[in-house]
C-alpha positions as CSV (number, residue, x, y, z in Angstrom):
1,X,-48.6,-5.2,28.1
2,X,-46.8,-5.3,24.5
3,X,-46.5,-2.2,24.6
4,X,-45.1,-1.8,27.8
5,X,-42.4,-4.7,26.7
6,X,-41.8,-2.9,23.7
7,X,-41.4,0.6,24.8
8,X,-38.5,-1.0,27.7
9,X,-37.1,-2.6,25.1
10,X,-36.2,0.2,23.3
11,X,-35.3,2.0,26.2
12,X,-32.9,-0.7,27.3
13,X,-31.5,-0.7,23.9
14,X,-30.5,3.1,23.3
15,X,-29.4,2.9,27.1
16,X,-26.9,0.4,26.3
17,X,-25.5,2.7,23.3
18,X,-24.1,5.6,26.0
19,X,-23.4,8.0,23.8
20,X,-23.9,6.7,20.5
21,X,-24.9,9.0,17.9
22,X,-26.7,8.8,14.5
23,X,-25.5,8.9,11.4
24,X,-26.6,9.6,7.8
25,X,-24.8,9.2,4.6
26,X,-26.7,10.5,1.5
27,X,-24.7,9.0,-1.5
28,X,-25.1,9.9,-5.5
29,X,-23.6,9.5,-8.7
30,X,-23.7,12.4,-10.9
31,X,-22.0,10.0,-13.9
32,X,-22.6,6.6,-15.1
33,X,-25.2,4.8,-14.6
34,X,-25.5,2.6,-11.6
35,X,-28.9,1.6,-10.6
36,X,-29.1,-1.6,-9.2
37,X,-25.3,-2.2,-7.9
38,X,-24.6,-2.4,-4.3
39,X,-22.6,0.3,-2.4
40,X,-20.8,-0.8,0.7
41,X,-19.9,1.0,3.5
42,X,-16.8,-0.6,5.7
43,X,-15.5,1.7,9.0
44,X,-11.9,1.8,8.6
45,X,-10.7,2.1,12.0
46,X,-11.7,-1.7,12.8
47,X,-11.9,-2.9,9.1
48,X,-15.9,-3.9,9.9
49,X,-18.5,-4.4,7.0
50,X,-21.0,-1.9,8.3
51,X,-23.6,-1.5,5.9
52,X,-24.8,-2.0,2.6
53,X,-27.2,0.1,0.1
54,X,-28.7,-1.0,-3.5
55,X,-28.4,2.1,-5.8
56,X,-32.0,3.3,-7.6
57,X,-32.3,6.7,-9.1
58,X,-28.6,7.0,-9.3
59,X,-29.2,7.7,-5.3
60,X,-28.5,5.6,-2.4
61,X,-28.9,6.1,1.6
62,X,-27.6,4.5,4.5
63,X,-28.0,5.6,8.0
64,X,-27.0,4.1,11.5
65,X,-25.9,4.2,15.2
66,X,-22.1,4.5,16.2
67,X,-20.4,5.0,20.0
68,X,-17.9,7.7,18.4
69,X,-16.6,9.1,15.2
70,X,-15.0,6.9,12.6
71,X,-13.4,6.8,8.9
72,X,-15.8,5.2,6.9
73,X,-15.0,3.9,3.1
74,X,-17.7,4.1,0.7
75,X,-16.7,1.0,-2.3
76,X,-18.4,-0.3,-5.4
77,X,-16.7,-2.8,-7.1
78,X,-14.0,-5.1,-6.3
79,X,-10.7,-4.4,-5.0
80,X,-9.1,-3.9,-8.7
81,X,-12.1,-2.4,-10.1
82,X,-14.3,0.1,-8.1
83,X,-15.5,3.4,-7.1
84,X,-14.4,4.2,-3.6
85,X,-14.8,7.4,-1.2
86,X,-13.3,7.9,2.1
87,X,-15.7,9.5,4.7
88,X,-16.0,10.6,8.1
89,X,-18.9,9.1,9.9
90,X,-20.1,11.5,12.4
91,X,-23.2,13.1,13.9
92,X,-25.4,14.5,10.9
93,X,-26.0,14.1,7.4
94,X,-22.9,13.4,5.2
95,X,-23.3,13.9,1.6
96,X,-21.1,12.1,-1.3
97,X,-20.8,11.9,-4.7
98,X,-19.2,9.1,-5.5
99,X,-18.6,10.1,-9.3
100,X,-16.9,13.1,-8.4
101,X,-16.0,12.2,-5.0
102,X,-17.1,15.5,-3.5
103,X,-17.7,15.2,0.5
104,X,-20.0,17.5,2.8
105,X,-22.5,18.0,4.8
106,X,-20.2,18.1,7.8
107,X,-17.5,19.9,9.5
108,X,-15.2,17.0,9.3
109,X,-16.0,16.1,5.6
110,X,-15.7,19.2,5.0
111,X,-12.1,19.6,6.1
112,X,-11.6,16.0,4.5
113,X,-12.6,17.3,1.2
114,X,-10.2,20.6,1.8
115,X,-7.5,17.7,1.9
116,X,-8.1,15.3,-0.3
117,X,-8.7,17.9,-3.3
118,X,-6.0,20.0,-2.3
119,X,-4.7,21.6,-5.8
120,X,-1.3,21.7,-5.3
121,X,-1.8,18.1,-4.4
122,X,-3.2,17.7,-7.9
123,X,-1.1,19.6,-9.9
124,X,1.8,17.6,-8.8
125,X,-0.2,14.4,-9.4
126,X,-0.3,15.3,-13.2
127,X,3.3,16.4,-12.9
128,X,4.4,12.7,-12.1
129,X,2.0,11.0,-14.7
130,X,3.2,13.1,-17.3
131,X,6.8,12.5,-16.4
132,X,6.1,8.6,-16.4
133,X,4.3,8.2,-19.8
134,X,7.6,10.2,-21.2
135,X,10.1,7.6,-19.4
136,X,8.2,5.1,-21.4
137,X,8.5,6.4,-24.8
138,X,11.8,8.3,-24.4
139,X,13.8,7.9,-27.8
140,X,17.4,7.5,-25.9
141,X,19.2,7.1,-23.0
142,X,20.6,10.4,-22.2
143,X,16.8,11.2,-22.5
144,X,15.4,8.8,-20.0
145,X,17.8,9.4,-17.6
146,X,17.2,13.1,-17.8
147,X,13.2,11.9,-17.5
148,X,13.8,9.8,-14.4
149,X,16.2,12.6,-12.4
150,X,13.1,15.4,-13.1
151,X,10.6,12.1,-11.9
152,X,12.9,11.7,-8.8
153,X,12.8,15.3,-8.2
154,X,8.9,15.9,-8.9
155,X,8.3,12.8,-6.4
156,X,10.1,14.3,-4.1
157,X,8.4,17.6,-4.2
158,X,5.0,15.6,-3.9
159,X,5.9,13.1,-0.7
160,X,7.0,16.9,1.0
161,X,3.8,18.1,0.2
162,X,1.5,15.5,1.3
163,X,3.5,15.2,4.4
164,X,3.2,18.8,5.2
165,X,-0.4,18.9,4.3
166,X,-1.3,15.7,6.6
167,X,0.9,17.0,9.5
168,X,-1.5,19.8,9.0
169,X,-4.9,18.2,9.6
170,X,-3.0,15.7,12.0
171,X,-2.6,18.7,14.8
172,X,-6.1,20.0,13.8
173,X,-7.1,16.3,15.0
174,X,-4.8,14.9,17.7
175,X,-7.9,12.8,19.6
176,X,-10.3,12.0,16.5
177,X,-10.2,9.7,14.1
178,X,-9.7,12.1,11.3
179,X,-6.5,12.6,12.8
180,X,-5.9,8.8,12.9
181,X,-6.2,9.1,8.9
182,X,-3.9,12.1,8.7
183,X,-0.9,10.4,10.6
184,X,-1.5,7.4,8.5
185,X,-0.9,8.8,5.8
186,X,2.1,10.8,7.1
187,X,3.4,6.8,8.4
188,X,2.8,5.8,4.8
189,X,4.6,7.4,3.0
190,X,7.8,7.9,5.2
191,X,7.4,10.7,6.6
192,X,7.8,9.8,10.3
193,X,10.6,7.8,11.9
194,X,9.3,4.7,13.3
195,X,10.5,5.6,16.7
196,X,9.3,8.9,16.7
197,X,5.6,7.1,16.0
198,X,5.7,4.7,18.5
199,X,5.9,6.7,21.4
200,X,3.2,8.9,19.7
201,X,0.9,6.3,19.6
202,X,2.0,4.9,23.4
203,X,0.6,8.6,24.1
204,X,-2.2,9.4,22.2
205,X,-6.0,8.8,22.4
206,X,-8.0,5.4,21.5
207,X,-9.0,7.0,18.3
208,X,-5.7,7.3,16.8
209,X,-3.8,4.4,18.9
210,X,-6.6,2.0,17.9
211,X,-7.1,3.2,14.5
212,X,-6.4,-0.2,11.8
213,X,-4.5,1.2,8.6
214,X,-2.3,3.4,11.6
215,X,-1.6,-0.3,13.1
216,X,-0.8,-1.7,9.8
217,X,1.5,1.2,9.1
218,X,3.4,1.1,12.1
219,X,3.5,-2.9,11.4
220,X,5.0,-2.3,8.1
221,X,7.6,0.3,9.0
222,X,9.1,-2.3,11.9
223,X,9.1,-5.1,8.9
224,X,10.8,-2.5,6.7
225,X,13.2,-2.1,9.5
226,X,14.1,-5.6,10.2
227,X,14.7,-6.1,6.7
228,X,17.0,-3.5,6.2
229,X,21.2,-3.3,5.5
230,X,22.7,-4.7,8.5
231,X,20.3,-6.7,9.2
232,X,20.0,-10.6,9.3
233,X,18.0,-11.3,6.2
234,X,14.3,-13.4,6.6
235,X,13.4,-16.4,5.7
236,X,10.2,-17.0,4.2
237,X,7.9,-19.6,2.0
238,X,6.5,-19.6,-1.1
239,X,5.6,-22.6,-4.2
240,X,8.6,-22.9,-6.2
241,X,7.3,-22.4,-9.6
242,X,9.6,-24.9,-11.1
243,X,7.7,-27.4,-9.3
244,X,4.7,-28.7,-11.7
245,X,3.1,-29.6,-8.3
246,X,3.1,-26.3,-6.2
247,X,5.7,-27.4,-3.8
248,X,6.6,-25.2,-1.1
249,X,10.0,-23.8,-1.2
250,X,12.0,-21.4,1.0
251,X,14.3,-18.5,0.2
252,X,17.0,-20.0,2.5
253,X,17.1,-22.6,-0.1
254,X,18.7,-20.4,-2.5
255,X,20.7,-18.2,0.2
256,X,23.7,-20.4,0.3
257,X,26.4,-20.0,2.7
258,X,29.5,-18.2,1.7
259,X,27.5,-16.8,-1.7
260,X,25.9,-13.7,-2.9
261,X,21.8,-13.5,-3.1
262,X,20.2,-11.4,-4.9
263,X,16.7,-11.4,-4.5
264,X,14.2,-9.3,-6.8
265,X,10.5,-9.3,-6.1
266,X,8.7,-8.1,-8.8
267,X,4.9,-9.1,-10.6
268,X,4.4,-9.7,-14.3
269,X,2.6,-6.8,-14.9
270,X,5.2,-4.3,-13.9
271,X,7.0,-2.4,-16.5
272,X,9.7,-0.9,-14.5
273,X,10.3,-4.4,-12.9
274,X,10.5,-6.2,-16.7
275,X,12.8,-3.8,-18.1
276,X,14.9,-4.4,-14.8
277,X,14.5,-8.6,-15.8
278,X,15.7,-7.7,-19.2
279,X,18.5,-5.0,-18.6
280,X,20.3,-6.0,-15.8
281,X,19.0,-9.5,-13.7
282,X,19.2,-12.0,-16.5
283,X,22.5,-10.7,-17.6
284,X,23.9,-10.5,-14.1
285,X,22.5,-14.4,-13.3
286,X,24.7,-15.7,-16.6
287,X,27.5,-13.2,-15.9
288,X,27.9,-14.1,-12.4
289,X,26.2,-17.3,-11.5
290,X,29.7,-19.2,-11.6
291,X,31.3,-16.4,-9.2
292,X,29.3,-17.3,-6.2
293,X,26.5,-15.0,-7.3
294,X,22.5,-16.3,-6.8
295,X,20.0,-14.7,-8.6
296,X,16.5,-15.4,-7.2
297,X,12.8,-13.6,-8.1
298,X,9.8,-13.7,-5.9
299,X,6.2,-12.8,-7.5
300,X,3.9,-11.1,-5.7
301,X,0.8,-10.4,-6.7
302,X,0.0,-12.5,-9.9
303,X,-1.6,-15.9,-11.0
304,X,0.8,-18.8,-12.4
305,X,-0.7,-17.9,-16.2
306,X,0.5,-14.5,-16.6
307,X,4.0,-15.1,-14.4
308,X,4.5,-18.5,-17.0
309,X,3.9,-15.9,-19.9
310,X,6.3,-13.1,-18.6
311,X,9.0,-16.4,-17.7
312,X,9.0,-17.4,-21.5
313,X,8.6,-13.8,-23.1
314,X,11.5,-12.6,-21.2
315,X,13.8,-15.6,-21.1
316,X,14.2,-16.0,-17.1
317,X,16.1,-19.0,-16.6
318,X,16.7,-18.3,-12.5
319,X,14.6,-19.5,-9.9
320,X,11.4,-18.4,-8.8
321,X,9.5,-18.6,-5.8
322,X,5.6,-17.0,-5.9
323,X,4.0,-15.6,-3.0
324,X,0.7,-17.1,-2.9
325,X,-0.1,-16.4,0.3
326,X,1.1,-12.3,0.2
327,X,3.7,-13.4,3.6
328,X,7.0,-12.6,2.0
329,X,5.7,-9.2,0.6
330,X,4.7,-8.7,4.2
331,X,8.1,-9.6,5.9
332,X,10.2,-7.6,3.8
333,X,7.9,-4.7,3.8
334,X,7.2,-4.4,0.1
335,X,4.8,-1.4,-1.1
336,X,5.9,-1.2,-5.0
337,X,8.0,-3.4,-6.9
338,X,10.1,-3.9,-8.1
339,X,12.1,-4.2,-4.7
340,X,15.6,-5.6,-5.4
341,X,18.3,-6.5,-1.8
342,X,21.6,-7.6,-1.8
343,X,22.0,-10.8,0.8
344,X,25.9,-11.2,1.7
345,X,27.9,-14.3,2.0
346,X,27.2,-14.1,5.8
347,X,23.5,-13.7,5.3
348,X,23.7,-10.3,6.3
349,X,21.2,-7.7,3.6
350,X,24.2,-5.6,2.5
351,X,21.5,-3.5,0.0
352,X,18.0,-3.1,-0.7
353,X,16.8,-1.2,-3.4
354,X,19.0,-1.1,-6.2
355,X,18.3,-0.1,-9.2
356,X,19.4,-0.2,-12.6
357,X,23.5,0.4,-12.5
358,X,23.7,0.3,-8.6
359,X,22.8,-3.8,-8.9
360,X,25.7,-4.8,-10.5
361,X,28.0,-2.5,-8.4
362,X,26.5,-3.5,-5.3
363,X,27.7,-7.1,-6.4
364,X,31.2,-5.9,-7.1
365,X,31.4,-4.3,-4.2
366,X,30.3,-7.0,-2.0
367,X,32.4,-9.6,-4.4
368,X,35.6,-7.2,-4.2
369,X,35.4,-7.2,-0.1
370,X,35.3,-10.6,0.6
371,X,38.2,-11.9,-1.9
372,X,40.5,-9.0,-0.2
């Protein structure tokens, strides 16, 4: 009689799946050593923990039952400090290395690994990085501005290329969740109008329509919109570091009617956004702070410690509002910092990422308008 239970248990059980299939991923690490940690294997396309494997003979395996296809991410480590592989999850054995993240085993890891270690991709990767260390020791300015124009240029060659190359696997994979990841990427990085993606997704299948990071993206391209020239600037909270307490403050607070706002959000450990502190915002808050000018900063991403050590190092004396809680960075669409915008007299965002000269001409410009 067990049995019998048993055996209709079962059956009910794998009934109740439809079509699901099986899985297996086969994970190594041909470097390091790593016996003993905990790999963790999360499907992207609903942002689920899915699994878990402890490492032994630099080897680990983890195998299971899913209704259809999804992007998996293989992570060891913390957020800040891992080892991570993206990976299809589909029918058969998948095979990863997670040293040299090399996929395969099947026809969509395959083609994922075709992508991801494309070599023009590469190449253009080392281009950039290269261009970057030389901006940072470049002995004058006629040779960092030469550095940045041919880091402008390079960038631009590389956002082409990955938008070509991910339009690529995109068609290959209209209905699948490969193709979920392709577009994705192709929303990421700017590559498709906002529009143009929403009636895309209003059309396409579960896979891609459902599909998490694709949600997020589309999410973050409407806040990028909202928050753009012409717009109605918006308002958000943060603690007002000032405050030995924590209070909460809000932008609006320093957004004063009739005034200019300039608002840079920026992080402590950010190079490009500390030279921008030290060249141009804490010259332009003493310059201009008596013309109807406001100067405000909002941290993202730090802790208190290393923003009170940047304050004091760099001499900031304007206001600061820090974004414990990640909302502002959210709101005003912020993917790299630093992210400087212009807020006019009116409230209206008259700029948004200045740079360098462009600040302080944005601010005559604006200033020059409204006294005429």
């Amino acid at each position: 009689m067990r049995l019998i239970l048993t055996l209709l248990a079962a059956t009910l059980l794998f009934a109740g799946c439809g079509e699901r299939f099986r899985y297996v991923v086969n994970g190594q690490f041909s470097g390091g050593h790593f016996d003993g940690s905990t790999v963790y294997l999360t499907t992207l396309d609903d942002g689920i923990l899915k699994d878990s494997a402890v490492v032994k003979d630099g080897t680990f395996r983890m195998r299971g039952f899913l209704p259809h296809p999804m992007m998996g991410e293989l992570r060891m480590g913390n957020q800040s400090n891992s080892l991570s592989a993206e990976i299809v999850l589909e029918r058969g054995k998948v095979a990863v290395d997670m040293w040299t993240l090399r996929r395969s085993g099947t026809p969509k890891n395959e083609r994922l690994q075709a992508y991801l270690a494309d070599k023009s991709t590469e190449q253009l990767t080392q281009s950039i990085d290269s261009l970057l260390n030389h901006t940072e020791t470049a002995g004058s300015d006629e040779e960092l501005a030469s550095l940045q124009h041919q880091y402008d240029q390079c960038y631009r060659r590389y956002i082409d290329h990955i938008a070509a190359l991910s339009k690529r696997l995109y068609l290959e994979n209209t209905t699948n969740t490969l193709g979920a990841y392709a577009l994705t990427r192709i929303a990421e990085i700017g590559a498709i109008e906002y529009d143009s993606l929403d009636n895309l997704l209003r059309h396409s299948s579960p896979a891609v329509a459902n599909y998490l990071p694709l949600r997020m993206a589309r999410a973050q391209m409407f806040y990028l919109i909202k928050t753009s020239p012409g717009h109605r600037y918006v308002d958000v909270s943060g603690v007002n570091f000032a405050s030995a307490l924590g209070r909460a403050v809000r932008l609006s607070s320093f957004v004063k009617k009739g005034e200019l706002t300039l608002v840079d959000f920026w992080s402590s450990g950010c190079m490009p956004c500390r030279q921008e502190i030290a060249d141009n915002l804490i010259r332009i808050h003493e310059d201009y702070k008596d013309k109807g000018v406001n100067v405000v900063g909002i941290d993202v991403w730090d802790d208190d410690e290393r923003l009170r050590l940047a304050i004091n190092q760099l001499g900031i004396t304007y206001p600061q509002i820090v974004d414990k809680s990640g909302d502002a960075a959210k709101v005003y669409s912020i993917t790299g910092v630093p992210t400087i915008l212009l807020i006019g007299r009116d409230g209206t965002i008259l700029a948004r990422d200045l740079r360098g000269e462009e600040i302080e001409a944005a601010i005559v410009e604006a200033l020059n308008a409204t006294d005429e």
